[in-house]
Structures are given as C-alpha cells and as structure tokens.
C-alpha positions, 0 to 999 in steps of 0.5 A, a space after each residue: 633609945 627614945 626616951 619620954 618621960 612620964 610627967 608628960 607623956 600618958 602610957 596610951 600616948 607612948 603606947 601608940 607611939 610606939 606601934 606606930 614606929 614599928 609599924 613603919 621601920 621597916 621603911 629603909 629611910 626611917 629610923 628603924 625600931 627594936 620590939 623593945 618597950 620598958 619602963 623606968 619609975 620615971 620614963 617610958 623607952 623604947 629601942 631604936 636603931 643607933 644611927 650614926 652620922 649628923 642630923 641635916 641641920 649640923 650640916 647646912 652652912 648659913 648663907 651657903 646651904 648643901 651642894 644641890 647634889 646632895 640636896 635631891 639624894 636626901 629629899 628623894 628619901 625623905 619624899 620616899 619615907 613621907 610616902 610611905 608614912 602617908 600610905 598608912 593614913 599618918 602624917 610625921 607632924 615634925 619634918 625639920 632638918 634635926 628629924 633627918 639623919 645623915 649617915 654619910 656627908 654626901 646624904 647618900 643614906 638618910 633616916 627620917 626620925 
C-alpha cells in the first residue's frame, strides 16, 4: 500500500503518481500496481504488490559489497526497468538501493519501486 499524506501531497500530485504507476507495472522489474486508489481524512493510498524480500540496501555488506554475480542479475533488471521507464518520456527521479527489491538473496528477481 503506498501511502501519501495529504498535508503534503496535492490530489493532482497523487493523481498523477498514481496513472503513472499503472501505466508502468506491467514491466515485470517494477512494482506492480492494483487499480485501487482511496482516500482517508488524512492520506491518499493506492494498492501495490506486496513484494516480499529485502531492499538492496539491506543487503550490501560495508567494506564488502555483493558477489559480482549478483551485481549484473540486478542491474540487467533494473537497466531493463530504467528502459522501459524512459520509453514512456519518464524519468524514475529515485534510483537508490532502498527503491530496489530483491525477492531472492541472489537477486534473481528484482523490482524497482
């Protein structure tokens, strides 16, 4: 579920967070989106696939890092989700190791959030 509070968030800013996320979730790298927008008193939301797993972050060992291996699974997705992002005219703005979810240790599957 992604949550964006309203105090800080206009109805025309989520609006077009949201098409924009539905537009793209059919990429099979990037977080996958359920037609399901509402609206609390306080928060706007919008349903997303639940993605179990870690984010890249959680993952990298300071003063180690990832087994190269590894390493080009996860960016042969992301490059492939960066592609597809970028055929649509968008940018993702937020490309950081906490935006990428590994569904596997090995990052044989990865989402882009």
């Amino acid at each position: 579920l992604k949550v964006m509070p309203k105090a800080s968030t206009k109805l025309q800013g989520f609006l077009r967070e949201y098409c924009i996320s539905l537009h793209l979730s059919c990429h099979p790298c990037i977080v996958g989106l359920f037609g399901i927008a509402f609206q609390s008193k306080e928060h706007y939301c919008f349903a997303q696939e639940l993605v179990i797993g870690r984010d890249l972050f959680a993952v990298i060992q300071p003063k180690v890092g990832i087994p190269e291996s590894s390493v080009k699974r996860c960016v042969l997705q992301i490059s492939s989700a960066l592609e597809f992002i970028h055929s649509h005219g968008l940018v993702h703005r937020d490309v950081k190791p906490e935006n990428i979810l590994l569904l596997d240790s090995q990052c044989c599957q990865v989402k882009l959030a």
